[in-house]
N, C-alpha and C positions, 0 to 999 in steps of 0.2 A: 504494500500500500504506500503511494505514495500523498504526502502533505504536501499543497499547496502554497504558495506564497499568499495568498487571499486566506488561508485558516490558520496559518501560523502567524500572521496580521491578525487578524480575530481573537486568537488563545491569548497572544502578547496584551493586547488589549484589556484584555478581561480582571475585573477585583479577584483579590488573593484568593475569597471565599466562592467567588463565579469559578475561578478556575479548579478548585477542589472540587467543585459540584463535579464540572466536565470531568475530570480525572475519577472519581467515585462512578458516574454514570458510562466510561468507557468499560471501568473494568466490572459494571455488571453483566454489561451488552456482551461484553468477551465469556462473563462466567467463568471468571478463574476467581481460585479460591483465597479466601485471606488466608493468611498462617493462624489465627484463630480455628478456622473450618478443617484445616488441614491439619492441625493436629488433633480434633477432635476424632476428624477420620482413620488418624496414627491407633488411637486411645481404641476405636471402636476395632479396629482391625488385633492390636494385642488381647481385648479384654471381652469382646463380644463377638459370639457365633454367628455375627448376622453377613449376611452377602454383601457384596459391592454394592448392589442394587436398592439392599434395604436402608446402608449406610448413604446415598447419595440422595431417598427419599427423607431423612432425617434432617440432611445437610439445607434439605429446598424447604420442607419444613420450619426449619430452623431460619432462613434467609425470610421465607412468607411472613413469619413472625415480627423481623426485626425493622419489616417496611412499614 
């Protein structure tokens, strides 16, 4: 992917706390996990018999929750 000079004008642009939006709101769109998430998934994988699948419904759970 490439950035533009017209959104990299934009992001430059933006208050400290406009631009942490845009940064929180890139990396939901991506769905990658905080290292909160990801070590809970560490935790569930040492300590619970549950699947990848069960622990990924936990984690969207868990994300559903906190919006």
């Amino acid at each position: 992917m490439t950035v533009t000079p017209d959104i990299t004008a934009k992001l430059e642009s933006l208050s400290s706390d406009d631009y942490k939006m845009v940064v929180m709101l890139i990396d939901r769109l991506t769905d990658k996990p905080s290292s909160i998430l990801k070590a809970a998934r560490e935790k569930y994988l040492q300590k619970n018999p549950m699947t990848m699948e069960e622990i990924d419904e936990e984690i969207q759970n868990y994300r559903s929750e906190k919006q």
